[in-house]
N, C-alpha and C positions, 0 to 999 in steps of 0.2 A: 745448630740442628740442620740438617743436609733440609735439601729441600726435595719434595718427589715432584713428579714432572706427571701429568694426566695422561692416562690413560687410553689415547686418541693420538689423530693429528693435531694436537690442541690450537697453537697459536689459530690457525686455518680455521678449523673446528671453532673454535670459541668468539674467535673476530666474526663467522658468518653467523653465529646465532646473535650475538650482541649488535649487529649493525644492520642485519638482511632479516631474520624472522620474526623480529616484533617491529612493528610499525610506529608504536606509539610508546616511550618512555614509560608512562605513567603506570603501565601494566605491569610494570614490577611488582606491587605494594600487593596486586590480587596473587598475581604466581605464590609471592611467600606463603599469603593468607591461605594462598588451597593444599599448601603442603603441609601446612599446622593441622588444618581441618580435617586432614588427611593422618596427619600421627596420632590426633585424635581420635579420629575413627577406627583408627588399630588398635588402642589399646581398649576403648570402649568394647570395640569386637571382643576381646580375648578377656575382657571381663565378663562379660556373658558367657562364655563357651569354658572358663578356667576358674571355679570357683575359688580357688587359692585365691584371686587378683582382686582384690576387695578396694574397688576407684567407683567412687558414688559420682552419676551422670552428669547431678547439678555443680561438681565442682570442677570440670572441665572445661577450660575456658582459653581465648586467645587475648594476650595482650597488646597494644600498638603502639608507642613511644618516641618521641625524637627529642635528641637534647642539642638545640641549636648550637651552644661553644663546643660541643665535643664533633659536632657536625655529624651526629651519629640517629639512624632510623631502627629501632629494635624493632623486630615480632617476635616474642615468645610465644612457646603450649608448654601444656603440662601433657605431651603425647606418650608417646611407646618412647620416644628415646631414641640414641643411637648410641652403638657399642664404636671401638677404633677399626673394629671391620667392618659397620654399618656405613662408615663414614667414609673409607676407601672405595668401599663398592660403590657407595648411592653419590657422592663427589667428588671421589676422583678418579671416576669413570663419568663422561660427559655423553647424555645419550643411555645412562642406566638408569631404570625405575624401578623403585624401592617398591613404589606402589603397586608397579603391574605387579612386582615379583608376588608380592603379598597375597595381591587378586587371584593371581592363578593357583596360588596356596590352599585356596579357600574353599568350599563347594557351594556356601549360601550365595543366590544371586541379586540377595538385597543389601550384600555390604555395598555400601553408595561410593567408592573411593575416584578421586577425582582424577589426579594424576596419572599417564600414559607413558610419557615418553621420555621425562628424566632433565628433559633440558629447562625446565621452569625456574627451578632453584637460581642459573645460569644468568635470567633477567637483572636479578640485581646488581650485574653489571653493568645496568645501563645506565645507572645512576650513580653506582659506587667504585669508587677507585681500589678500596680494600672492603675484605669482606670478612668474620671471625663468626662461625658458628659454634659455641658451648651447649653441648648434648651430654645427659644421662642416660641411660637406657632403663627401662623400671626393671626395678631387680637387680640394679648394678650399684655397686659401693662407688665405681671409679667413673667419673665425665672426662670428657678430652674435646680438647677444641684445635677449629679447622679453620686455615686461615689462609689466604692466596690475596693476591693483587693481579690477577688473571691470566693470562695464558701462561706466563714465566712456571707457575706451579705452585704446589703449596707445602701446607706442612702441616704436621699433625700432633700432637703432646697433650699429655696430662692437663688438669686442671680443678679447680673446685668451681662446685658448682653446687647450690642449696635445689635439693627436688631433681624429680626427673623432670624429663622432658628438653625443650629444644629453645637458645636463642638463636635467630641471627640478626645479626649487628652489621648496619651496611654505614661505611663511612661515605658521605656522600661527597662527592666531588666538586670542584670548585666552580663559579659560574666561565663560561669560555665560551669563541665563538658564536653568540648569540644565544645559545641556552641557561636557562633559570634555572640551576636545582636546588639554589635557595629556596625555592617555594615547597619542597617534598622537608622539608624540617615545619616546615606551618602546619599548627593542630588543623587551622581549620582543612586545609589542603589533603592532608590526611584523611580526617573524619569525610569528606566530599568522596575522596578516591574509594572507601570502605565500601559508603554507598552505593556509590557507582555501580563498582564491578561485584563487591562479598556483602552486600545489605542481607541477601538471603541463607550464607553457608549457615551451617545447620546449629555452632558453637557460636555462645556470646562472644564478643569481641570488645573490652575491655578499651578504655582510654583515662589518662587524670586529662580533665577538661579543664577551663579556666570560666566560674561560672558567674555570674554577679546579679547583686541586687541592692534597691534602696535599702539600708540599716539607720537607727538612728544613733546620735553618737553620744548622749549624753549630756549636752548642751539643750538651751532653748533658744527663740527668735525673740523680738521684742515684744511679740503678743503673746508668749509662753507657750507657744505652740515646738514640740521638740524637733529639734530640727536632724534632716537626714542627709547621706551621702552615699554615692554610689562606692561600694566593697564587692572587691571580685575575691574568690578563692578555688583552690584547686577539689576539682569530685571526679569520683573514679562514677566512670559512663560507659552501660552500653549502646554504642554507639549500631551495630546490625538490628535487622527487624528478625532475623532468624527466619520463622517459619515465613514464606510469603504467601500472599491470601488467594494464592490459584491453586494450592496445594490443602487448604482448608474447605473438609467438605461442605455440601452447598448450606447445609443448617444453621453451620459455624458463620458465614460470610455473607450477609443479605447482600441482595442487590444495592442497597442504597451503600454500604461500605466500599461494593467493587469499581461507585458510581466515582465514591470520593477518592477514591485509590486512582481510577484512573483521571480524576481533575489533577491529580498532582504531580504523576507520572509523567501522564503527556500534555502537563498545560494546556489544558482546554478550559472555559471558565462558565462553556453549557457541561449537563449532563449527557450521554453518549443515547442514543435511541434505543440499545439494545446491547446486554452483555451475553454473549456464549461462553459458555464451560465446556470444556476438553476434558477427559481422564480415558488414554486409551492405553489400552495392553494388550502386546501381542509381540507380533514379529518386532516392532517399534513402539517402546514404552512413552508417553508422553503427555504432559499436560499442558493445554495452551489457556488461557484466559482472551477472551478477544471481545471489542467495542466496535460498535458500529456507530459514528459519530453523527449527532443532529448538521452541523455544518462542515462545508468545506475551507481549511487552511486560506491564507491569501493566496498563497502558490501553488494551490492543488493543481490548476488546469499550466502550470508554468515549468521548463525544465527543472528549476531551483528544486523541484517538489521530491523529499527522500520517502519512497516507499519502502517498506519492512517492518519485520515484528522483529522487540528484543528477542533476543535466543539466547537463553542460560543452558548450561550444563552441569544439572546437582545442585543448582541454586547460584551456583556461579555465572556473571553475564560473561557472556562472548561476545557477540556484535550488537551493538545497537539497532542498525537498522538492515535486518538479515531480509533478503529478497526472493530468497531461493525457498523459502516456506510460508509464502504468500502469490495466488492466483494473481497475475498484472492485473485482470477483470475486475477484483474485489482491490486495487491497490489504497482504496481507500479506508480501509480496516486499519485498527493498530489494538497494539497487546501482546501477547509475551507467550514465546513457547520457551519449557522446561523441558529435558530430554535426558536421561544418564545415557544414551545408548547411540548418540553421536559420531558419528566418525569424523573426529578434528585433525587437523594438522599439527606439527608438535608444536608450535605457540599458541594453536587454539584461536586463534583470530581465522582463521578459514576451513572453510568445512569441505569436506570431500563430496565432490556429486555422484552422490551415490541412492542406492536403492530405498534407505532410508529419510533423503529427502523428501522426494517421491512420495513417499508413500502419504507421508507427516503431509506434505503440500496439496494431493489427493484428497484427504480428509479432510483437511481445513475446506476444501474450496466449497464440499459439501455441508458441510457444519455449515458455512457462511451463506449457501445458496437456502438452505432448509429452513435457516434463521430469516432468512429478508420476505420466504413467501409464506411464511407464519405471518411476518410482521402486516403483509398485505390481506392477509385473509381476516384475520382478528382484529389488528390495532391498525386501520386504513388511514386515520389520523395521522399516527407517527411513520409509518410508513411515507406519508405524503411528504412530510418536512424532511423526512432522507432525501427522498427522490426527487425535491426541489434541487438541494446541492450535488447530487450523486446521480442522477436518471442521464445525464449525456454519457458522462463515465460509463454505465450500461449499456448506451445504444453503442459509443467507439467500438466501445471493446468484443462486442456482434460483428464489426466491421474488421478489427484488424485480424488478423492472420487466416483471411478469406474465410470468415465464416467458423475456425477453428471451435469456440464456446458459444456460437449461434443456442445450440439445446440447454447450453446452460442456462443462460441467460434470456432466453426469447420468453421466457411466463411472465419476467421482472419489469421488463419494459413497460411504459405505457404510454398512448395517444390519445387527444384529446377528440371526445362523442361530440357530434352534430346534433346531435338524438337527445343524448345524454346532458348534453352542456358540462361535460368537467372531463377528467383523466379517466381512463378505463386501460382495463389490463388486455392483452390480446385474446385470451381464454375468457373474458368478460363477452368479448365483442360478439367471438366464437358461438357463444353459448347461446347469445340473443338474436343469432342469424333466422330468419321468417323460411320457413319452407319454401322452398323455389329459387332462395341467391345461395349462388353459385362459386360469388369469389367475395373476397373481402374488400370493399373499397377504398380511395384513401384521394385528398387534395392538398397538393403541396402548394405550400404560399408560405408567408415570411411572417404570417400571426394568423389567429384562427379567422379571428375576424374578417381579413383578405378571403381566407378560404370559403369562410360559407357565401363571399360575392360573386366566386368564380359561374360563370355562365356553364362551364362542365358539369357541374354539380344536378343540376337540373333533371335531368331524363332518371339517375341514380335517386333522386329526392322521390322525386313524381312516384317509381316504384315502392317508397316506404323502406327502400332499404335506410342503413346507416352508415356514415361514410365516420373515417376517422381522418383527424389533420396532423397532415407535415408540416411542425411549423418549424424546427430545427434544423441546422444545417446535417447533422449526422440522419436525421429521419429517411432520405430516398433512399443513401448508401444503406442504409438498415434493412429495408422494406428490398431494394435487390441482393441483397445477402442471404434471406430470409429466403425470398422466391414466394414459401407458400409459409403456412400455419396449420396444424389439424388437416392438411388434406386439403386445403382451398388456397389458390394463389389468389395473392397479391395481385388490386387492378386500378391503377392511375385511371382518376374520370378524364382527364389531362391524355392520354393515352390513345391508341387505335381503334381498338374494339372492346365496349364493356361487355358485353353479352347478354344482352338483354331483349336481343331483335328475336323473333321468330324465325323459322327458316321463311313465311310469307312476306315477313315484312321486310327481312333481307332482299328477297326477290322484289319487292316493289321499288325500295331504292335503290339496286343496283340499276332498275329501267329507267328509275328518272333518272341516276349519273349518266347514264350511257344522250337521254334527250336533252339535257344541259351541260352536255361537255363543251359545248362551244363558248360560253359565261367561262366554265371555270377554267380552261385553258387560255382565254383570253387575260385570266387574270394573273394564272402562274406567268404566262409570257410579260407581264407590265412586272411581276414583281422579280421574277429573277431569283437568283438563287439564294433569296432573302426567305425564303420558303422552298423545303423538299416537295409538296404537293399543295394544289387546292383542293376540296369538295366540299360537295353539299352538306352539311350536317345531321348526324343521325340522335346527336344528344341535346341540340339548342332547340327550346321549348319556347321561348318570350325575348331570348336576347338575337339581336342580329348577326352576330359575329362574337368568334373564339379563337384561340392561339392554343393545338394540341401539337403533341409531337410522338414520333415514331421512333421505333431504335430504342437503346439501352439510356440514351443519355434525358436525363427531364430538365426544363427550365429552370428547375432550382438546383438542380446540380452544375448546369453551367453558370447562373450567378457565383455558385460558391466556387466555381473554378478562376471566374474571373478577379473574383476579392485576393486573389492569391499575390502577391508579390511575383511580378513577370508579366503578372497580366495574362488573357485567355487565348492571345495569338501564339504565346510562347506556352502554353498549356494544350493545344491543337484539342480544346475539348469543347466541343458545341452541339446542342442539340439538334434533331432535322424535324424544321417547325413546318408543322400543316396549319395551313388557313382551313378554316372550316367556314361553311355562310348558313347560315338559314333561310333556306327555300320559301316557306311560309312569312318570311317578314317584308314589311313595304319598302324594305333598302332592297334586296334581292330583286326586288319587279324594276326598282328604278335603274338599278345598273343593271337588268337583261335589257332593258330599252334602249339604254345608252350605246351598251355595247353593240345594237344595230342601227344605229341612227346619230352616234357623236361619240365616237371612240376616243376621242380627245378629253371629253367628261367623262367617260370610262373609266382609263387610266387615274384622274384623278377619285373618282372614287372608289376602284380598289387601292391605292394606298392610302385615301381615307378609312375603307374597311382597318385594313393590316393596322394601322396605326393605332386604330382604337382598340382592334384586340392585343396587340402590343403592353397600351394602357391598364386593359381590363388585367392580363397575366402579370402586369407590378414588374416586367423587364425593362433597362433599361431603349431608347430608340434610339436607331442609330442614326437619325439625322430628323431633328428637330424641325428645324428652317425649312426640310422640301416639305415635308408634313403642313406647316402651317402655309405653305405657298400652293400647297393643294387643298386644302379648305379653302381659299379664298379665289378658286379658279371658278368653283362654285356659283359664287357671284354674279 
């Protein structure tokens, strides 16, 4: 029998889809699976619409089969079939789709058919050296089988064959080069790959399993007790879930089923804090299931960490962990978008960036935003235990792309109340502002505790207002991201000016800086450019001394510049520190004396001052030893 030669550039053609468009072997076993699911779905079509075709639903089914000595992997259907012209057109043309052809045939837009592009069939070359498909067509007396060893070409002939419908038989190829496909003849191997990628096509999927259990054999022990032994035997298993439980509506599916669906999915071994249900239709048809997890991974905060939600198409998976239909802000979600309305690439492992992502990824971020300030307003509990593992993830992601999901994310955040003693939301804080404050306050330190010690605090207390604390390293970058909230910026007690002076009181200590400028100029000259300014203080109530700073840069931003690998020299990021004094304390009177009567004690005790507010701000000093050598000049 002549051989025919494909219908293409083949060799070229065939070598780039078998070695360049699928990435991963294994995805042969789903490609067969979606084109059975697929002759399936045709002739069940044309049973509904052709009342001659009398194919009852429940007998429509896929089978999955490997016979190790023959080295051979079957999938059969009992689908539409293929006539000797089905088979030229749909294989041996490389790059034609039976499917599409069908789709466009049709006018209903709910026939679900999965196949686009014609080249899927084509995977089982990645595994198989020869490949022999026997097809019926229904309504045809006569099957013919198709049969190639790849680009060379193939051939086509008669044949018997019981039933319509479709085998193909892939002989698998020998182990080489470091590849296993010994293991694609293993049930278990099989049964795993089903799951994987076809657990959900819409047709049972059939396997004989190898199943076993205690029997007893007819014998007893010495106590007459009958004795057992383990007996395996072969049972025909479906092995898919079929429907999957994101497509079941919510009556069908409690939460606690979506809870234990997703322990098993994503091996998680708590329950998730919260499951969302997707069902959208429009421009893009789609259903997502998605979790929002009580804790985080060990490698959430680590590069190692894959974010994405699986993404099937018609029950079929495509990528595992798809990125492109997940908010980075929310990367800590997982769950499953279902989509017929995809636009894949022809192996289906990459998705086209198109308008349809967009849109899918739009919606989710809202779904997911609606879902966590529910979770805060209602259930504050569960919400807290998210926001233990997940609230930094929040504040970054304010931070990166200058502020880009600032609005998304700015209600979700939260900082811990002076007032309050616990977490409050910023829309909390907002709400409980007293008539008359102005700005929203805040003290950054390294735990809360440091913050309510800071001597800033004070003038901010004394009015009754409330401050909130930075005690995380992403907190400052948050708060200048932010700028303001509701209308009211953002004001470091740590900072220049809170706003709290009257225009009188402004005027009064502008007259005393101006009649003590000789003190605090005396001291900026001893410290040197260890300080951008001194003055008197308008915020220290009871402590003597305080460490503020000016500019965009805060003391805890430059700690966390300097933890950085490089060190803060090679990061040129430092804040510019104001010494502040308190004019009313008995340190102020005794260094204005000094400084006109023993300048030499002066010096020592403005960097006794600087040192201790150094101390009091939790920065590191940068020179220990003069510190302790000017305390004891003292003496």
């Amino acid at each position: 029998m002549a051989k025919k030669q494909f219908k293409a550039e083949s060799k070229q053609l065939l070598d780039l889809m078998i070695n360049s468009i699928y990435t991963h072997r294994e995805i042969f076993l789903r490609e067969i699976i979606s084109n059975a699911s697929d002759a399936i779905d045709k002739l069940h079509y044309k049973s509904i619409t052709e009342p001659d075709i009398a194919v009852a639903r429940e007998d429509l089914l896929i089978r999955v089969s490997a016979d190790p000595e023959a080295r051979t992997v079957t999938v059969s259907d009992n689908g539409i079939g293929m006539t000797k012209e089905d088979m030229d057109a749909n294989l041996g043309v490389i790059a034609h789709s039976g499917s599409l052809e069908f789709k466009k045939g049709i006018e209903s837009a709910d026939v679900d058919i999965i196949g686009q592009f014609g080249v899927g069939f084509y995977s089982s070359f990645l595994v198989s050296d020869k490949v022999t498909v026997r097809s019926k067509a229904y309504g045809q007396d006569q099957a013919w089988e198709w049969k190639s060893e790849g680009a060379d070409g193939y051939t086509v002939k008669e044949c018997q064959k019981d039933g319509f419908g479709t085998d193909v038989i892939m002989h698998i190829r020998p182990n080489a080069d470091g590849e296993d496909f010994d293991q694609y003849l293993d049930d278990y191997v099989l049964q795993m790959l089903i799951k994987k990628y076809s657990d959900y096509v819409r047709w049972p999927i059939h396997m004989d399993l190898e199943k076993g259990a205690m029997e007893e054999t007819g014998e007893v022990d010495e106590e007459g007790n009958p004795k057992k032994e383990w007996k395996t035997h072969r049972e025909d298993t479906v092995v898919n879930s079929m429907v999957p439980i994101w497509q079941r509506p919510k009556d069908e599916a409690t939460d606690e089923e979506c809870f234990k669906f997703y322990q098993e999915k994503f091996r998680d071994y708590e329950d998730p804090v919260s499951v969302i249900r997707v069902n959208a239709e429009g421009a893009v048809s789609y259903r997502a299931m998605l979790f929002i997890p009580k804790a985080a991974p060990y490698n959430f905060y680590s590069r190692d960490f894959e974010p994405g939600l699986q993404l099937y198409s018609s029950g079929v998976m495509i990528m595992d962990k798809c990125k492109d239909v997940l908010p980075e802000c929310f990367r800590f979600v997982r769950g499953v978008v279902d989509s017929p309305d995809l636009s894949l690439n022809i192996s289906r492992e990459i998705l086209q960036h198109d308008r349809q992502l967009s849109t899918i990824k739009a919606n989710i971020e809202k779904k997911i935003k609606a879902e966590l300030a529910r979770l805060m307003a209602d259930e504050p509990e569960k919400y807290a235990e998210f926001y233990k593992s997940f609230g930094t993830q929040l504040k970054y992601s304010i931070v990166d792309g200058y502020g880009a999901k600032a609005d998304v994310l700015q209600d979700l955040i939260m900082f811990h109340s002076f007032e309050k003693d616990k977490p409050i939301s910023l829309r909390e804080y907002r709400d409980a502002m007293p008539e008359g404050q102005e700005k929203i306050y805040y003290a950054s330190a390294d735990s809360v505790a440091r913050a309510k010690q800071l001597p800033q605090t004070e003038q901010v207390r004394e009015k009754g207002f409330d401050i909130l604390c930075m005690s995380e390293e992403a907190d400052d970058f948050v708060v200048k991201t932010l700028r303001q909230y509701d209308g009211k910026d953002f004001c470091d007690v740590a900072g220049a000016d809170l706003g709290l002076e009257t225009e009188e009181e402004k005027k009064e200590a502008d007259e005393r800086d101006e009649a003590e400028r000789t003190v605090t100029d005396f001291v900026k000259e001893t410290l040197g450019d260890r300080v951008a300014a001194v003055k008197l203080s308008r915020k220290l109530k009871t402590h003597p001394v305080c460490l503020s700073t000016q500019g965009e840069v805060s003391l805890e931003m430059e700690k966390y510049f300097a933890s950085i690998p490089g060190g803060i020299e090679s990061n040129k990021v430092k804040a510019q520190r104001v010494l502040e004094i308190n004019a009313d304390h008995p340190a102020y009177a005794a260094l204005k004396e000094a400084v006109f009567s023993d300048q030499e004690k002066a010096k020592a005790m403005a960097e006794i001052m600087y040192g201790q507010a150094v101390l009091v701000a939790g920065v590191p000093m940068d020179d220990v030893s003069a510190y302790s050598d000017s305390v004891f000049k003292l003496f």
